[in-house]
TORPA-739845 format. One record per residue (C-alpha): z, x, y. Coordinates in steps of 0.05 Angstrom, whole numbers, padded with zeros to 5 digits, always signed. Last residue first. Layout:
ZXY/...
//
This chain:
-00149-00935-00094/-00093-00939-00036/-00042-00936-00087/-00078-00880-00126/-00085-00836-00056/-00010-00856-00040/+00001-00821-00115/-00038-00762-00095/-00003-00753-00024/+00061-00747-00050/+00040-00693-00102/+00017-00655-00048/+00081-00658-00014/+00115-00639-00072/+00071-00582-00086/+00080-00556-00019/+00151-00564-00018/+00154-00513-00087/+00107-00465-00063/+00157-00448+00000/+00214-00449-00030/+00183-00395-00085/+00152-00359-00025/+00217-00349+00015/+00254-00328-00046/+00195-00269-00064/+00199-00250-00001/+00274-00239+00000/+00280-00207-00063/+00216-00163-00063/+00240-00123-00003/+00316-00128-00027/+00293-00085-00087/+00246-00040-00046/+00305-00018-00003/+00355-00011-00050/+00301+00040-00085/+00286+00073-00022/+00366+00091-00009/+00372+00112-00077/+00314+00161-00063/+00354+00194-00016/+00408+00178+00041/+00393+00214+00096/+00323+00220+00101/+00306+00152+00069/+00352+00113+00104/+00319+00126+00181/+00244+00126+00158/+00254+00074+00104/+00300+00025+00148/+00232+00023+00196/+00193+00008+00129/+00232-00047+00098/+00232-00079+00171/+00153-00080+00179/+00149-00106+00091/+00195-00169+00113/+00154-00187+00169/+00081-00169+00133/+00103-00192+00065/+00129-00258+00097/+00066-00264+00142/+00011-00262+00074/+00066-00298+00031/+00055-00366+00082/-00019-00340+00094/-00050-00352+00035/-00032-00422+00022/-00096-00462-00006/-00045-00482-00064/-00085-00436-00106/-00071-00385-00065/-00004-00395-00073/+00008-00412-00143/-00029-00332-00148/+00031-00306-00100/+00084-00338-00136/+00070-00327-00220/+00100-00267-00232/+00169-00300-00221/+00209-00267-00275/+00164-00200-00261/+00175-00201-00186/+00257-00217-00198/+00269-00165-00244/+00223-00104-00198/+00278-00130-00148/+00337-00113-00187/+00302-00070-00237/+00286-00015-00175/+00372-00005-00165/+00361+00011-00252/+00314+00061-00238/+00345+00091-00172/+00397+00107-00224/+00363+00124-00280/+00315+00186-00238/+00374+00233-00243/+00360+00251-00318/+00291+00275-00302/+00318+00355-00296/+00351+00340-00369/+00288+00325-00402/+00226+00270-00405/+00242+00251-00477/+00317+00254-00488/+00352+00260-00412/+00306+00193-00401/+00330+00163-00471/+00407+00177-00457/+00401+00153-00377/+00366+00091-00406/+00412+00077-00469/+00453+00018-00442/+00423-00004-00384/+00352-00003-00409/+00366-00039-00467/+00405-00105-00416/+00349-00094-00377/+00290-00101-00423/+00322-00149-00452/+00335-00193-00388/+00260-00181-00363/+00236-00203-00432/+00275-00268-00423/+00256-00284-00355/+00186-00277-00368/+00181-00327-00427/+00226-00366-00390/+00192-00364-00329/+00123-00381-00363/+00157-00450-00394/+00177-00477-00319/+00107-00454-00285/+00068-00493-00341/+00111-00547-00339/+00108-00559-00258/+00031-00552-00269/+00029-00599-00325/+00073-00651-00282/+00029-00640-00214/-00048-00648-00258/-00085-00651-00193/-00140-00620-00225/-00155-00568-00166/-00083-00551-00173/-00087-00550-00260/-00152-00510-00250/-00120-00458-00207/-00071-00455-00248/-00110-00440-00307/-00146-00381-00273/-00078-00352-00245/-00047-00353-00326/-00090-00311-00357/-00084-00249-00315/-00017-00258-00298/+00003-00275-00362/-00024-00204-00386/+00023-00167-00338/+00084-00194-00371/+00084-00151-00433/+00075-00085-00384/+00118-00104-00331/+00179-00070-00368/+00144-00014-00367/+00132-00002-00300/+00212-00004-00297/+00199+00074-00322/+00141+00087-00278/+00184+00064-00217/+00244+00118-00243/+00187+00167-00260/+00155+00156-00197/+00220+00168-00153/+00244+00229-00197/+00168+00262-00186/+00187+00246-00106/+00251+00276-00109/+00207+00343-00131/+00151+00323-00085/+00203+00335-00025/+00240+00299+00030/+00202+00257+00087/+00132+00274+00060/+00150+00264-00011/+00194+00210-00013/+00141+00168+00030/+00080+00183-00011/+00117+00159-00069/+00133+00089-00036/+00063+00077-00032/+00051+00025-00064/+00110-00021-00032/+00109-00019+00037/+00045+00010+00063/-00001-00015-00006/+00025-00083-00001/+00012-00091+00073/-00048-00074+00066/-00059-00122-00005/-00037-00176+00048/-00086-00156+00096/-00144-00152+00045/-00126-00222+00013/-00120-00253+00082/-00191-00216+00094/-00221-00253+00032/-00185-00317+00046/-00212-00315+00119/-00281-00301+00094/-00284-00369+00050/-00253-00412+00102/-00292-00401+00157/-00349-00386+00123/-00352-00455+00092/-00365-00438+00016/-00421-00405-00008/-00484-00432-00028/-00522-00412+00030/-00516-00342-00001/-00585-00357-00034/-00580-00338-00124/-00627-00281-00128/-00561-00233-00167/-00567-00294-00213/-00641-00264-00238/-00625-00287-00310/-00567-00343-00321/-00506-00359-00294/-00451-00344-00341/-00490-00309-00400/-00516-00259-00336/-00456-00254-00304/-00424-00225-00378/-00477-00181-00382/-00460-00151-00308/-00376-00159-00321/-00402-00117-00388/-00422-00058-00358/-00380-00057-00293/-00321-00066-00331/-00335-00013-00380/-00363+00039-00329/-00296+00033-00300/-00246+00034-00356/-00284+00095-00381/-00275+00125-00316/-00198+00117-00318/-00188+00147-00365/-00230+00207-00348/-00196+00213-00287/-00127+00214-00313/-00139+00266-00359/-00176+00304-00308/-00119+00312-00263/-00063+00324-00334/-00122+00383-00351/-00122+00411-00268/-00039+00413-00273/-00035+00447-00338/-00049+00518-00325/-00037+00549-00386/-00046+00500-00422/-00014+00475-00487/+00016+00414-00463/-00052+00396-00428/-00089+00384-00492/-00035+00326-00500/-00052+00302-00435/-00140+00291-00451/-00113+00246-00517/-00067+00209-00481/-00126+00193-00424/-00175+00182-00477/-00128+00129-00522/-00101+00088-00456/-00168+00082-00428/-00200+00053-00499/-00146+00012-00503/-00153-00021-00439/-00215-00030-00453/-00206-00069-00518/-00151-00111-00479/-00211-00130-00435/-00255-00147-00487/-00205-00192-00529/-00184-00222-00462/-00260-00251-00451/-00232-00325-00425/-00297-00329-00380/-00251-00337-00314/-00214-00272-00337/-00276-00234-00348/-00301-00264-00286/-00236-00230-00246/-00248-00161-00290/-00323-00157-00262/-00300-00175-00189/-00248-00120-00195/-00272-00065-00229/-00347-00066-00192/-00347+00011-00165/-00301+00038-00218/-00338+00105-00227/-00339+00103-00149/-00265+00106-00146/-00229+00144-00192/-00274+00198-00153/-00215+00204-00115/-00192+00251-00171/-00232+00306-00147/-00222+00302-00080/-00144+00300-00080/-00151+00353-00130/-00197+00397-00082/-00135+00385-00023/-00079+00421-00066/-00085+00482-00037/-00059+00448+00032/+00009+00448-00009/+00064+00405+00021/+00043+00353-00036/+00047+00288+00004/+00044+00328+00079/-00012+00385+00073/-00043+00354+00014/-00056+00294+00047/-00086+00318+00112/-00133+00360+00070/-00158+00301+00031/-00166+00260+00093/-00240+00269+00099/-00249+00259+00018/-00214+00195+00011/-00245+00160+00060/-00307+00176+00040/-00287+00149-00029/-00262+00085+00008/-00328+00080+00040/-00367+00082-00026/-00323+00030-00067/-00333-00009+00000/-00399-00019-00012/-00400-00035-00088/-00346-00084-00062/-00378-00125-00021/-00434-00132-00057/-00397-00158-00123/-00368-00209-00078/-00426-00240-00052/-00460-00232-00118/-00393-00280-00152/-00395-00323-00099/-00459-00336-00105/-00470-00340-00177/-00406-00400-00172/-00448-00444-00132/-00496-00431-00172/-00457-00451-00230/-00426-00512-00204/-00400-00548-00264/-00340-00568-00225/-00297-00523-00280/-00349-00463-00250/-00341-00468-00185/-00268-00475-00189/-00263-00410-00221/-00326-00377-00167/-00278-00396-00112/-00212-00377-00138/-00220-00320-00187/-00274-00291-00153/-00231-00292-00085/-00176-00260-00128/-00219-00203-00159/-00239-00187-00085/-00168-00153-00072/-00207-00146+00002/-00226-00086-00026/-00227-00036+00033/-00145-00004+00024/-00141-00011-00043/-00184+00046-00057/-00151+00085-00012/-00085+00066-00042/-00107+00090-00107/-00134+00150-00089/-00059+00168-00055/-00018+00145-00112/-00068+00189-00160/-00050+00246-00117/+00015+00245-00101/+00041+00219-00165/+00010+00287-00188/+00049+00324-00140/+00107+00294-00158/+00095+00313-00234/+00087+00382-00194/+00156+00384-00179/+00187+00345-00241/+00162+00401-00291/+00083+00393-00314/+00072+00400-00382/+00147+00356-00398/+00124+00312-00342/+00054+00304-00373/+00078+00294-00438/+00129+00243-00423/+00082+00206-00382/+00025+00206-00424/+00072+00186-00493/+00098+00131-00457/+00025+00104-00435/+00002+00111-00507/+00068+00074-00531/+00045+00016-00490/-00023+00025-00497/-00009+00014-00580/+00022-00054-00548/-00039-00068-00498/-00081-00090-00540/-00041-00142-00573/-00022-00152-00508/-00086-00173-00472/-00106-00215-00529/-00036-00245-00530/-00034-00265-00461/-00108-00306-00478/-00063-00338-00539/+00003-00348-00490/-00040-00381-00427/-00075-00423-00486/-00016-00451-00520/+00010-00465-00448/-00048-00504-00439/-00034-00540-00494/+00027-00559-00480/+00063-00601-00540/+00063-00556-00587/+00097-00503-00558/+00145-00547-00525/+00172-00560-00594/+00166-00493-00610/+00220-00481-00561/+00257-00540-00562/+00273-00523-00640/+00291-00459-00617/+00347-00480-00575/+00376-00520-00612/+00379-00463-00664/
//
């Protein structure tokens, strides 16, 4: 009860926690009926498609989606960062040109990645699905891609304008078409091509969205004809360009040693372990799902509380979001442990049963990242990119040499101890990391106010 009582307490004294939950809770409201609407697209799609070709289809989308990480500088975080504090200094030009800058870039890489996508095609069907046949869906699902040509730097000043409500609305909208495409799949004859589509179509409404109302939402943020705003605006090029390619490098090394696990199970054993693999990381997916919202809301107010200088309400903020996380990541753990094997036999059948045991190795480290969601964007908005940037990259090299030698021999379970110790280590070095650099910073405010 003591407990509690501190709770809401805390509650209403922190406003800008109040505001981090209320955005969150846009996003999830949304998100809950996605919830089940994501549950009911993976069951029915492995239960249409058999744990072989439900490999095969993390194959596929896995593989577009690492292409299109692969160019895009994760440009939604430079938005969020430059154009953000733009924007809470009043700087709305400023601000425009970050935000045109940004949408540029990634119009044109939205275009290469899709080329990208479509020359190696054949190359990826022959070793992530072992069937060369497979090359026209690699193809046709790529186009993922150029229907979301401006997703990221339209969902970043979403985020920046507070627009949750729309966003979760969107998210909805995905969740809903995609279910709707997978349950016609069920009673296919061929359902492979419909579960394809139903993913593309999803996620092309998602797209279109984002890029529809990112460029109305640009245009109540900075005014008509923003897209004329003079690129002399930008920040120092030095500093500006190297965050975007830091970004880029580290979302590399991202998609090589933790994205595309998947890819990895299938080409050095089969797409059948590989459909146990992404229903075991799908699965813990889940358990991200409430959390996933406080990233979104919570990056844009740290930033502010950095650039603010506001040390104690920062500390706070951090404090009161790892309980929150903490505490879902616990229950989902604790229900997970107890009737996951039962629920996975249940829904997804008896040939998915296998995937709860590299499921509950992935919670480990998947546990940690979600309790302490908040590392990588306190480090960018530290002005520390390149602290997580080199620990990802070091810690991410040696994950993958143990891959190629573990993997064989030992299975999946082998991958999954592997990822969890991955995102243990780095995670700890960052966290220590953050922390000094906020004391120190915090040192050299008060000798500021001494000196003033």
């Amino acid at each position: 009860m003591k407990f509690l009582q501190k709770g809401i307490a805390a509650w209403r004294e922190d406003p800008l926690l109040r505001r981090v939950v209320k955005n969150s809770g846009y996003l999830f409201s949304g998100s809950t009926l996605g919830i089940f609407l994501s549950i009911a697209t993976s069951v029915l799609s492995s239960r249409a498609l058999g744990v072989h070709f439900f490999g095969i289809l993390a194959a596929v989308t896995t593989f577009a989606a690492l292409a299109d990480k692969l160019l895009s500088f994760r440009i939604g975080e430079l938005v969020v960062k430059y154009a953000g504090e733009a924007l809470a200094s009043k700087q709305t030009q400023k601000a425009a040109a970050v935000f045109k800058v940004a949408t540029m870039t990634e119009v044109t890489v939205s275009f290469l990645s899709y080329a990208i996508i479509y020359a190696l095609a054949p190359m990826a069907a022959r070793y992530f699905a072992k069937d060369e046949g497979m090359a026209v869906w690699f193809m046709v699902y790529g186009l993922i891609v150029p229907f979301g040509l401006t997703f990221e730097t339209s969902s970043a000043l979403l985020q920046i304008a507070g627009k949750f409500k729309f966003q979760a609305a969107i998210n909805l909208a995905q969740n809903i078409v995609t279910a709707g495409i997978v349950l016609v799949a069920v009673f296919s004859p061929d359902p492979f091509p419909v579960v394809i589509l139903a993913y593309l179509a999803g996620k092309s409404v998602a797209g279109i969205s984002y890029l529809a109302y990112g460029l109305y939402q640009a245009k109540q943020l900075f005014g008509l004809g923003w897209w004329k705003t003079p690129l002399t605006l930008l920040p120092p090029r030095k500093e500006f360009w190297g965050f975007a390619f830091s970004s880029n490098f580290s979302g590399t090394v991202n998609l090589l040693v933790r994205d595309s696990d998947v890819l990895w199970v299938n080409t050095f054993l089969n797409p059948t372990q590989g459909g146990l693999y992404k229903l075991a990381v799908s699965l813990i997916g889940f358990m991200l799902i409430p959390i996933d919202p406080f990233i979104k809301t919570s990056f844009p107010e740290i930033t502010r509380t950095v650039t603010a200088k506001a040390w104690t309400k920062l500390r706070s903020l951090l404090s009161r979001l790892t309980l929150i996380s903490g505490a879902v990541t616990l229950l989902f753990g604790g229900l997970f442990f107890i009737g996951g094997e039962w629920l996975i036999g249940a829904l997804y059948g008896a040939d998915f049963a296998p995937a709860w045991q590299p499921a509950m190795i992935l919670f480990v480290g998947y546990g940690i990242a979600n309790t302490f969601f908040w590392n990588r964007p306190l480090s960018l908005s530290l002005g520390d990119p390149y602290f997580p940037l080199a620990t990802s990259t070091v810690i991410g090299a040696g994950k993958l040499v143990a891959s190629t030698i573990l993997l064989p021999v030992y299975g999946i379970g082998a991958q999954a101890v592997l990822m969890s110790l991955y995102f243990s280590i780095t995670i700890f070095l960052i966290l220590i990391r953050a922390i000094r650099t906020i004391g120190n910073m915090e040192k050299n405010t008060q000798a500021d106010k001494i000196h003033l």
